[in-house]
Biopython code that builds the backbone (N, CA, C, O; Angstrom):
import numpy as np
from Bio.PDB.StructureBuilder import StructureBuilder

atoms = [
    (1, "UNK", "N", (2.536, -17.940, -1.666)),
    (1, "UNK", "CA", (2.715, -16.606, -1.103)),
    (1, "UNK", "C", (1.496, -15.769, -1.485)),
    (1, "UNK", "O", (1.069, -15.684, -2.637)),
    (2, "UNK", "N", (0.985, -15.173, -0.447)),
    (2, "UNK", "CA", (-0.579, -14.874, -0.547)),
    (2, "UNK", "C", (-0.135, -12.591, -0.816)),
    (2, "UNK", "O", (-0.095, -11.702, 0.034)),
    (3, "UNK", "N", (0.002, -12.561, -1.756)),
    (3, "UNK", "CA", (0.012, -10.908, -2.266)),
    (3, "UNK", "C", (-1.404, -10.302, -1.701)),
    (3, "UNK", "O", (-1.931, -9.602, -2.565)),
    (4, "UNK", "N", (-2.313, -10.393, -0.246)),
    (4, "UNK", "CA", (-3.372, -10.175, -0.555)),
    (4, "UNK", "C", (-4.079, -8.863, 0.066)),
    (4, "UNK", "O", (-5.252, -8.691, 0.398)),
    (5, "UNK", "N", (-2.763, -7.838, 0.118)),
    (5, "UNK", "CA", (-2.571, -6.489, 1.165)),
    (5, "UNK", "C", (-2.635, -5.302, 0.713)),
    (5, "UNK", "O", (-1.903, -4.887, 1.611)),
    (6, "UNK", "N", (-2.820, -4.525, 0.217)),
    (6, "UNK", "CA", (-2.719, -3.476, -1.167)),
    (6, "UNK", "C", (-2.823, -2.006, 0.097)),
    (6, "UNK", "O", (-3.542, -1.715, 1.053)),
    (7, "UNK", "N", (-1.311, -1.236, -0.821)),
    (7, "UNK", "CA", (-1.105, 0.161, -0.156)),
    (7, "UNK", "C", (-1.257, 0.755, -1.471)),
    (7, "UNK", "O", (-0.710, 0.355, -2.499)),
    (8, "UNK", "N", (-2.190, 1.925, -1.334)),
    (8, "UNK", "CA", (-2.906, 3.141, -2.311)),
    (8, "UNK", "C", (-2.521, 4.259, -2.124)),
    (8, "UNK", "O", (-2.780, 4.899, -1.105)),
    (9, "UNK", "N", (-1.658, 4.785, -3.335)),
    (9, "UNK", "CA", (-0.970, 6.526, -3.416)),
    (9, "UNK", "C", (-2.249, 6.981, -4.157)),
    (9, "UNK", "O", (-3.076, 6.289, -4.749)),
    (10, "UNK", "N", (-2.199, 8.467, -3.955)),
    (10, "UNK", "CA", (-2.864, 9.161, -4.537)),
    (10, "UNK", "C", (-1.957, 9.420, -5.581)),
    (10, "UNK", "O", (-2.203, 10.506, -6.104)),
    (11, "UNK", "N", (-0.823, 8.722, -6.172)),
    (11, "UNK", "CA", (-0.316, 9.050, -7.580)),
    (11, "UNK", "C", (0.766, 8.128, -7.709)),
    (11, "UNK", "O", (1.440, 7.755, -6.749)),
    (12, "UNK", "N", (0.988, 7.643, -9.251)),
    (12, "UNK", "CA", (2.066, 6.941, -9.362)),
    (12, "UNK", "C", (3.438, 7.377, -9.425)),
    (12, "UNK", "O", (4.311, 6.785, -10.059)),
    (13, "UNK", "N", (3.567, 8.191, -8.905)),
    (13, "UNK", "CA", (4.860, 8.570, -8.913)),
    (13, "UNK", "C", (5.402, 7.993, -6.713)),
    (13, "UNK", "O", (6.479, 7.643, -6.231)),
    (14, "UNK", "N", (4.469, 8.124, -6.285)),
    (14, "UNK", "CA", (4.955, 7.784, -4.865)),
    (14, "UNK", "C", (4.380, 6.130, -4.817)),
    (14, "UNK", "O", (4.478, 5.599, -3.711)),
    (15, "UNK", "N", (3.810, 5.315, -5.900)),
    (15, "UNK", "CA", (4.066, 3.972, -5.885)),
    (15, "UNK", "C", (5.189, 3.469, -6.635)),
    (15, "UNK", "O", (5.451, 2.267, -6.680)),
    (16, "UNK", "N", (5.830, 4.320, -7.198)),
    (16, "UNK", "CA", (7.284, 3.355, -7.626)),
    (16, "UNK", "C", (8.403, 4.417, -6.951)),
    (16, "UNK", "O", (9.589, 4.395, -7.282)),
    (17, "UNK", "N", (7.810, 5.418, -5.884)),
    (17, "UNK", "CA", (8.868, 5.722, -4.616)),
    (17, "UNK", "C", (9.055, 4.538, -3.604)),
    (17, "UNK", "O", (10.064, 4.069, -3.078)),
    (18, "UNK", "N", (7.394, 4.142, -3.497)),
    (18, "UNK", "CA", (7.231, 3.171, -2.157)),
    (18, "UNK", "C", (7.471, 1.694, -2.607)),
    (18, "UNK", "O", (7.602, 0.742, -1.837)),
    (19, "UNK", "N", (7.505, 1.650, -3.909)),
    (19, "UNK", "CA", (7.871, 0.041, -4.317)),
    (19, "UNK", "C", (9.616, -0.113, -3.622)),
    (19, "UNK", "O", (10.050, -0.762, -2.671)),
    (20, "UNK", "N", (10.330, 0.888, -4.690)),
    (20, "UNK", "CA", (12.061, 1.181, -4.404)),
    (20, "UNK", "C", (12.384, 1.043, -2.624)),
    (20, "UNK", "O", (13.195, 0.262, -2.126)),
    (21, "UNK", "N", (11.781, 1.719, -2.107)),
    (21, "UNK", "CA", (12.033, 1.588, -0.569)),
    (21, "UNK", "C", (11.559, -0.190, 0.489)),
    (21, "UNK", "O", (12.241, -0.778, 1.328)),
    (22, "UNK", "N", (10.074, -0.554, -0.101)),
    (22, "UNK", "CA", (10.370, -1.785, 0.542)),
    (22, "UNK", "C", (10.867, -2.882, -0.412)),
    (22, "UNK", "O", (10.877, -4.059, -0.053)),
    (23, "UNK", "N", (11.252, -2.519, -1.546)),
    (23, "UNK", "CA", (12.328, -3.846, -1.929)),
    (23, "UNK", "C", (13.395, -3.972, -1.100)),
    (23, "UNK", "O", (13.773, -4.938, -0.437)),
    (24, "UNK", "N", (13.921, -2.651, -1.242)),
    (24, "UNK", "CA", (15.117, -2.582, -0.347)),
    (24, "UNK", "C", (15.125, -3.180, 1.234)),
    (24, "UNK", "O", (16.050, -3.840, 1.708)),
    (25, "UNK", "N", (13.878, -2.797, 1.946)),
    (25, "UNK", "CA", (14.274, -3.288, 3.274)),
    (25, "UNK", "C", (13.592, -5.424, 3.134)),
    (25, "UNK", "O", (13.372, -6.315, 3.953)),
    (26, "UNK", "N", (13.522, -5.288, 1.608)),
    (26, "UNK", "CA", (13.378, -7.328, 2.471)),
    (26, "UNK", "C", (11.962, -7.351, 2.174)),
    (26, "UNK", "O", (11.486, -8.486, 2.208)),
    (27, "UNK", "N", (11.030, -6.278, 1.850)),
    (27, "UNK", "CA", (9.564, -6.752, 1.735)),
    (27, "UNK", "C", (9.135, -7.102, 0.213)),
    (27, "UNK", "O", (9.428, -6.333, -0.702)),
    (28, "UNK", "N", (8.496, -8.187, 0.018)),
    (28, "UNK", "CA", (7.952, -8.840, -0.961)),
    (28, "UNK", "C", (7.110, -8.275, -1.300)),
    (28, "UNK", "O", (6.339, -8.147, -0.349)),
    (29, "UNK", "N", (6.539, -7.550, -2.636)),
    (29, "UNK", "CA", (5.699, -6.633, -3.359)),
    (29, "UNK", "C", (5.969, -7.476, -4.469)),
    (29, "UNK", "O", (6.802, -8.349, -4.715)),
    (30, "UNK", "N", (4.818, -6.846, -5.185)),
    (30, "UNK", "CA", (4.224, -6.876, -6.636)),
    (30, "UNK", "C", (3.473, -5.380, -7.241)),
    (30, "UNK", "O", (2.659, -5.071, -6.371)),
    (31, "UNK", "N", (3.439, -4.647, -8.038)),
    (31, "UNK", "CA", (2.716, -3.240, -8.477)),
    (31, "UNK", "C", (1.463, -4.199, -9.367)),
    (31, "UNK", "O", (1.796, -4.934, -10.296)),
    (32, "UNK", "N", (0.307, -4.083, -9.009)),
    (32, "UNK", "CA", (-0.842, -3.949, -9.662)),
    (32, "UNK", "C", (-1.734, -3.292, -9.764)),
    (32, "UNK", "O", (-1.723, -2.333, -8.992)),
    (33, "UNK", "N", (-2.874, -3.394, -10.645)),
    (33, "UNK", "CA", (-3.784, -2.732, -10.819)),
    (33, "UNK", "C", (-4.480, -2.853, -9.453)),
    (33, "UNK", "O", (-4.336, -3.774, -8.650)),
    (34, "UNK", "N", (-5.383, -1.590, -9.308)),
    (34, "UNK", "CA", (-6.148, -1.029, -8.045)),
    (34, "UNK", "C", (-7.335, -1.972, -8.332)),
    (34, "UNK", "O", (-7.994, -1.971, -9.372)),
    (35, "UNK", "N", (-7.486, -2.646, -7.441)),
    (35, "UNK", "CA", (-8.679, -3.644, -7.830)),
    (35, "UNK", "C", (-10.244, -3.185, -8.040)),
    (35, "UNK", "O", (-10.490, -2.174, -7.381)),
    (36, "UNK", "N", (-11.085, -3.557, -8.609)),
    (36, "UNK", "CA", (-12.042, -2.485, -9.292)),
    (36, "UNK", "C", (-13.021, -2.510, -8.026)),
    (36, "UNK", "O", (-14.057, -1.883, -8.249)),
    (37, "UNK", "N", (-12.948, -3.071, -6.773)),
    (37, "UNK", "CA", (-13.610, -2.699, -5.568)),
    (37, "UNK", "C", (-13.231, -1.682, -4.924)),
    (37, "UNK", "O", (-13.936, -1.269, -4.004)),
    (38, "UNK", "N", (-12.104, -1.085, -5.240)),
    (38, "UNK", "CA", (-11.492, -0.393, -4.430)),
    (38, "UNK", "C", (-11.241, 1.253, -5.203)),
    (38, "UNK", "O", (-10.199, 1.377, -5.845)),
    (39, "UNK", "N", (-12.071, 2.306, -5.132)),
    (39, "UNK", "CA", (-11.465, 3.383, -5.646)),
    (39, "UNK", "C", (-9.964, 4.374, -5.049)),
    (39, "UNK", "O", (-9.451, 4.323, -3.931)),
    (40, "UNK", "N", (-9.596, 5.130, -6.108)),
    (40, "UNK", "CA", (-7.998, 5.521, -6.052)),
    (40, "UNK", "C", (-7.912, 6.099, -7.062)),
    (40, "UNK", "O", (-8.296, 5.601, -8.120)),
    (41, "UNK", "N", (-7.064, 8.015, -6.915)),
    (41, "UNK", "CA", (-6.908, 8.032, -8.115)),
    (41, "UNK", "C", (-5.517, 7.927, -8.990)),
    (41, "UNK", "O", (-5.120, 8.777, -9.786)),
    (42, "UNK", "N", (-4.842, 6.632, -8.643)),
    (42, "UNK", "CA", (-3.646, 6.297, -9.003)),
    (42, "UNK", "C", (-4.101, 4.462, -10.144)),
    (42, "UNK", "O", (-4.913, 4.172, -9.265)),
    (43, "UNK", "N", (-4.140, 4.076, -10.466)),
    (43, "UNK", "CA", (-4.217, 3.374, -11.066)),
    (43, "UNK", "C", (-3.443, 1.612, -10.800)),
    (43, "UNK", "O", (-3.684, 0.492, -11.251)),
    (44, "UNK", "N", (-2.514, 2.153, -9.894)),
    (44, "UNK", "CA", (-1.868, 1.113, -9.786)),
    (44, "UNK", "C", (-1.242, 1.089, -8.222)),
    (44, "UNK", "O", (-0.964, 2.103, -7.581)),
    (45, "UNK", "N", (-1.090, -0.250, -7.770)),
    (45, "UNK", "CA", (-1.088, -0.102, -6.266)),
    (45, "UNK", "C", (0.040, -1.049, -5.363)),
    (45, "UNK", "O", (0.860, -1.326, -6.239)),
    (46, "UNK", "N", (0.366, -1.481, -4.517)),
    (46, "UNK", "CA", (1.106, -2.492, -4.243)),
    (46, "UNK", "C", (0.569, -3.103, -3.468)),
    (46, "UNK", "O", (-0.226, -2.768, -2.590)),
    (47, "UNK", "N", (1.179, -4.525, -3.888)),
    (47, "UNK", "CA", (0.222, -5.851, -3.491)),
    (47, "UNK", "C", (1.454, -6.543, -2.275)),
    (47, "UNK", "O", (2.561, -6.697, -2.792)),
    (48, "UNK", "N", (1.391, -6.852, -1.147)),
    (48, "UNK", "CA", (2.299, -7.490, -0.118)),
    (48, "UNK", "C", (1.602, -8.429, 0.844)),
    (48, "UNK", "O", (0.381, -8.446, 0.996)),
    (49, "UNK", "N", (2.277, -9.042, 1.346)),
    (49, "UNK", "CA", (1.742, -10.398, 2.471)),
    (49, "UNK", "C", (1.062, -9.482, 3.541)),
    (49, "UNK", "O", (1.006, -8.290, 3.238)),
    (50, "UNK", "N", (0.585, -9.823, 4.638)),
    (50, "UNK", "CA", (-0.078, -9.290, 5.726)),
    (50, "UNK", "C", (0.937, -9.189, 6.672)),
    (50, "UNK", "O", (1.288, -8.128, 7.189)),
    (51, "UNK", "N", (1.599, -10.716, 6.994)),
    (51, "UNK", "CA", (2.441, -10.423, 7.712)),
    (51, "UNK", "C", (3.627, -9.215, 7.984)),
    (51, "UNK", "O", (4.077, -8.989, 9.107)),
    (52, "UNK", "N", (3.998, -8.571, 6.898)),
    (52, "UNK", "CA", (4.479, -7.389, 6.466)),
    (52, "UNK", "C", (3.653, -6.439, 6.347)),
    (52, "UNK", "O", (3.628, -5.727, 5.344)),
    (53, "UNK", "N", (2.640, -6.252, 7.636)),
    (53, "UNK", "CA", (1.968, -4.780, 7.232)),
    (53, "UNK", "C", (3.016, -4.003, 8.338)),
    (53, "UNK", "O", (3.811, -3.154, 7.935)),
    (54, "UNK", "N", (2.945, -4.315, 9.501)),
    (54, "UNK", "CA", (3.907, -3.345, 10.604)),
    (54, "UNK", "C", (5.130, -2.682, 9.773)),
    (54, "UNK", "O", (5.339, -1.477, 9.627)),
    (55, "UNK", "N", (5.903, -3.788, 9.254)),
    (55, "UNK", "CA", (7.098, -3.319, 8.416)),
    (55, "UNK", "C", (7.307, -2.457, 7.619)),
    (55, "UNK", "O", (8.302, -1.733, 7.576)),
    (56, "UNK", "N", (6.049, -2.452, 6.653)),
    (56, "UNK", "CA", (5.488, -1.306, 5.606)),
    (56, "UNK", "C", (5.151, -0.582, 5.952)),
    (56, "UNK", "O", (5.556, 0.463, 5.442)),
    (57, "UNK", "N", (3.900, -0.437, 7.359)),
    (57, "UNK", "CA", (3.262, 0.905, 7.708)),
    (57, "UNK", "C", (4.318, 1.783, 8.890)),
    (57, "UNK", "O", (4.011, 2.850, 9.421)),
    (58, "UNK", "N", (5.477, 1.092, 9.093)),
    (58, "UNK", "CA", (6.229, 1.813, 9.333)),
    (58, "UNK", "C", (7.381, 2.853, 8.565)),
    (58, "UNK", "O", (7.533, 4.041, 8.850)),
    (59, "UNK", "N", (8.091, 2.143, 7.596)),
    (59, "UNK", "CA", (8.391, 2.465, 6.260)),
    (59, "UNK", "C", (7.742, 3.593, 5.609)),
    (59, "UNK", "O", (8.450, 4.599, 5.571)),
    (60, "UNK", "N", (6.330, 3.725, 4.971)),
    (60, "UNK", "CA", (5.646, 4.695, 4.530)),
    (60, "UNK", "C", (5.096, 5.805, 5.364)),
    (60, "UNK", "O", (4.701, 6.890, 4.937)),
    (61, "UNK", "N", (5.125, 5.296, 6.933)),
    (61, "UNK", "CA", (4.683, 6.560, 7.408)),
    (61, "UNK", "C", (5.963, 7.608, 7.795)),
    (61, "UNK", "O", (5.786, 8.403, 8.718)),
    (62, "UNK", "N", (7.241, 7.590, 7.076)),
    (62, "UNK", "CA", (7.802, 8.203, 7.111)),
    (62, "UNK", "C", (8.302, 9.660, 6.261)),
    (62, "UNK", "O", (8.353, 9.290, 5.088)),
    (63, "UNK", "N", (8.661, 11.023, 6.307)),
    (63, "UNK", "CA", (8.583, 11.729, 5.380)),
    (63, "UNK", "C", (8.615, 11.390, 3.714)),
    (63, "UNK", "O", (9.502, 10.601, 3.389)),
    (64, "UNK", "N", (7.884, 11.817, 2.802)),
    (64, "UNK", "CA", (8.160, 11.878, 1.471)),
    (64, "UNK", "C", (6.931, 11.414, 0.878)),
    (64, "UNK", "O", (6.528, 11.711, -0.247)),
    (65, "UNK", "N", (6.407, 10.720, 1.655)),
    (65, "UNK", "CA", (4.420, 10.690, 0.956)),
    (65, "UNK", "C", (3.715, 11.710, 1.370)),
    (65, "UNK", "O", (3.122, 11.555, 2.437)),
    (66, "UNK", "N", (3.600, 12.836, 0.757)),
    (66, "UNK", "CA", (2.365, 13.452, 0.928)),
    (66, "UNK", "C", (1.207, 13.453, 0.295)),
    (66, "UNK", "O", (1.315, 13.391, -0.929)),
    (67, "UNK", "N", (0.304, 13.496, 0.652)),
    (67, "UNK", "CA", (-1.259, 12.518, 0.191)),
    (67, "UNK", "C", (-1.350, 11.600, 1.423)),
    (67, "UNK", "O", (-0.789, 11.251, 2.462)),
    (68, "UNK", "N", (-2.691, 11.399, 0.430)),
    (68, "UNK", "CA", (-3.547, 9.809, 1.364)),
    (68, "UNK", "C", (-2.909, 8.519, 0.818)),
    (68, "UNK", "O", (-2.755, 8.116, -0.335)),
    (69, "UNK", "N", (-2.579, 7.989, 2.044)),
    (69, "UNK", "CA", (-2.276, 6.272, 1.405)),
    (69, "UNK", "C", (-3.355, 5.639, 2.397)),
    (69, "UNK", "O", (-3.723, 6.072, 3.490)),
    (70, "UNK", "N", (-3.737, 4.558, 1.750)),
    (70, "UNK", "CA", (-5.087, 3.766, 2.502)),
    (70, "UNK", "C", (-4.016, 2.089, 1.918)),
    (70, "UNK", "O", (-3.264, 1.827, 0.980)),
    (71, "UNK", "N", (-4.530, 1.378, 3.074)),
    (71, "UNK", "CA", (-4.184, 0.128, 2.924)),
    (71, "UNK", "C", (-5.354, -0.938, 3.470)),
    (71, "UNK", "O", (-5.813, -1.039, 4.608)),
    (72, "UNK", "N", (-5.675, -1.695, 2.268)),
    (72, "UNK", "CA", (-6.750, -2.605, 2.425)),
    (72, "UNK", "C", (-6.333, -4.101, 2.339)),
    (72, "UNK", "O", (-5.318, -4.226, 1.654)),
    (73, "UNK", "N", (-6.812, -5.264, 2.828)),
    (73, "UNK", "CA", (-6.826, -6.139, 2.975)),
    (73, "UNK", "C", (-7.965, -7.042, 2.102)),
    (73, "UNK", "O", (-9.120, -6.750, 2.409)),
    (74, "UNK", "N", (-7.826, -8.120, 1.036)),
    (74, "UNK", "CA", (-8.538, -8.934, 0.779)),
    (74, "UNK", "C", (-9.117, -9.896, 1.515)),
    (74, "UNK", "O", (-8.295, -10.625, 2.071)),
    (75, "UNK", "N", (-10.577, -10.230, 1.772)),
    (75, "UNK", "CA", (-11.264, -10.611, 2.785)),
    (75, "UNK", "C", (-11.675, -11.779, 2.120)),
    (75, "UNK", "O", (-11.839, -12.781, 2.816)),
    (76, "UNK", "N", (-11.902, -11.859, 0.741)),
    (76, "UNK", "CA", (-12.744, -12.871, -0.137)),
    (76, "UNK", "C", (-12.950, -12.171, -1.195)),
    (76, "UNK", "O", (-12.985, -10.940, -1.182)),
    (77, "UNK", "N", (-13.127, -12.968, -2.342)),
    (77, "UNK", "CA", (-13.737, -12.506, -3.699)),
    (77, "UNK", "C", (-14.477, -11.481, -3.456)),
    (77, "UNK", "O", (-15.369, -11.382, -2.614)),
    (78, "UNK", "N", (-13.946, -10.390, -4.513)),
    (78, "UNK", "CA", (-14.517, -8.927, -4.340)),
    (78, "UNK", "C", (-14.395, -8.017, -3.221)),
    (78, "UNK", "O", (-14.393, -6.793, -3.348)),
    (79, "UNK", "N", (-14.257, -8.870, -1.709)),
    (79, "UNK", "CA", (-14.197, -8.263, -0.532)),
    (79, "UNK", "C", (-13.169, -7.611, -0.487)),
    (79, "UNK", "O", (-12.160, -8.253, -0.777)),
    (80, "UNK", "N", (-12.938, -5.879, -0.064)),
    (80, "UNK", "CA", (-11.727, -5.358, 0.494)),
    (80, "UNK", "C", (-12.068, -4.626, 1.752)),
    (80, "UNK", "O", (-12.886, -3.727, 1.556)),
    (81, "UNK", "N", (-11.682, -4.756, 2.953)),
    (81, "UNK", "CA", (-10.951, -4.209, 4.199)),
    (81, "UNK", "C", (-10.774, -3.008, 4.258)),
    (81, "UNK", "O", (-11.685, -3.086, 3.434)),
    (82, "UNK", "N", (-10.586, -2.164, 4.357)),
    (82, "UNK", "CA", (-9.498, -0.864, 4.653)),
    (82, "UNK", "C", (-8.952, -1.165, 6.231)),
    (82, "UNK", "O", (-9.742, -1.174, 7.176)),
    (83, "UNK", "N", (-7.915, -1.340, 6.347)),
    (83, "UNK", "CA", (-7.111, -1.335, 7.427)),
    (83, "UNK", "C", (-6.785, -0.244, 8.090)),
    (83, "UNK", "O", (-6.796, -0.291, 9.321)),
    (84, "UNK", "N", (-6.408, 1.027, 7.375)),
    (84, "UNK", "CA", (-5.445, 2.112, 8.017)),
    (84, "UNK", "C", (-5.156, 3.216, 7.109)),
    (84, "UNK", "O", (-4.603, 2.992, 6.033)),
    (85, "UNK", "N", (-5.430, 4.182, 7.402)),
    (85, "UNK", "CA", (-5.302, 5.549, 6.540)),
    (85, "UNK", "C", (-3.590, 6.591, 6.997)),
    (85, "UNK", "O", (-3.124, 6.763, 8.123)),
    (86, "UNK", "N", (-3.237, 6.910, 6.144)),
    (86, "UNK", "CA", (-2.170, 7.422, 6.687)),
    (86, "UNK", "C", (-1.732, 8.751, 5.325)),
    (86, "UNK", "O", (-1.539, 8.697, 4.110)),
    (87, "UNK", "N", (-1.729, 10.280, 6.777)),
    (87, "UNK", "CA", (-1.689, 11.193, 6.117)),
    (87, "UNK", "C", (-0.348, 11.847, 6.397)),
    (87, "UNK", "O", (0.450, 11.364, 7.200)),
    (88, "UNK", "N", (-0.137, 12.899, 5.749)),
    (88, "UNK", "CA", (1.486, 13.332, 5.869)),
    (88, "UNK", "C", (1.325, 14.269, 7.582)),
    (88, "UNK", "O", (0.508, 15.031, 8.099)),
    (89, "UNK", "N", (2.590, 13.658, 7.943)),
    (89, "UNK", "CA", (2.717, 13.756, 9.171)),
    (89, "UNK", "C", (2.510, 13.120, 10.189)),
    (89, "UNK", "O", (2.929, 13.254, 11.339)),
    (90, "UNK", "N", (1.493, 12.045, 9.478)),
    (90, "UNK", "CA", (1.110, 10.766, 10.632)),
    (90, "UNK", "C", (1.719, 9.669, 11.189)),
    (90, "UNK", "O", (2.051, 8.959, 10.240)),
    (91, "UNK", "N", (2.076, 9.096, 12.331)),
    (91, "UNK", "CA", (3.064, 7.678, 12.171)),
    (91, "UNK", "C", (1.863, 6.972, 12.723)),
    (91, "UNK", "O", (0.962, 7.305, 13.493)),
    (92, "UNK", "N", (2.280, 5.452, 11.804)),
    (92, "UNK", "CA", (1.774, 4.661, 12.374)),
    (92, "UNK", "C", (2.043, 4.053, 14.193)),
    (92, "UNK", "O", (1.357, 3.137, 14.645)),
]
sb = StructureBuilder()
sb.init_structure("model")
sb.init_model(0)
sb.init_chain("A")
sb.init_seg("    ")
for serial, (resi, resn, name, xyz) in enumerate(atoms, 1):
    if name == "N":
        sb.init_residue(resn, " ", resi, " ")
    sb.init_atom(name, np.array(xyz, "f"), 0.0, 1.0, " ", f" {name:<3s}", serial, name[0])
structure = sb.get_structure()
């Protein structure tokens, strides 16, 4: 199972909001560290399959994150992606 998807709060308090919500709907997470390619000023981030990005970026673009969440993709060693930015009020 490839963890290789990472969604970024601007604080840890809305990554163990957004962990609680996709456990619940069925999505496979892990909370790790923000990988040191990637700046954030939250420290810690969630790690999920790809196949579960629709699922998630539907999920989070719903009220209660306000801030920036950015979601990046691992490409290769060191390599990160940014996929999709999502601000309050935005749906995916």
């Amino acid at each position: 199972m490839d963890l290789n998807t990472y969604l970024l709060f601007d604080s840890i308090h809305y990554v163990m909001k957004a962990e609680e919500l996709l456990k619940k709907a069925g999505i496979v997470i892990d909370l790790v560290p923000v990988p040191r390619e990637i700046s954030s000023d939250c420290g810690m981030c969630i790690a999920f399959r790809p196949h579960d990005l629709e699922k998630t970026s539907s999920l989070i673009s719903k009220p209660g994150f306000p801030g920036k969440i950015e979601i990046y993709q691992r490409r290769g060693k060191g390599h990160y992606q940014r996929l999709e930015d999502f601000k309050p009020g935005k749906t995916a």
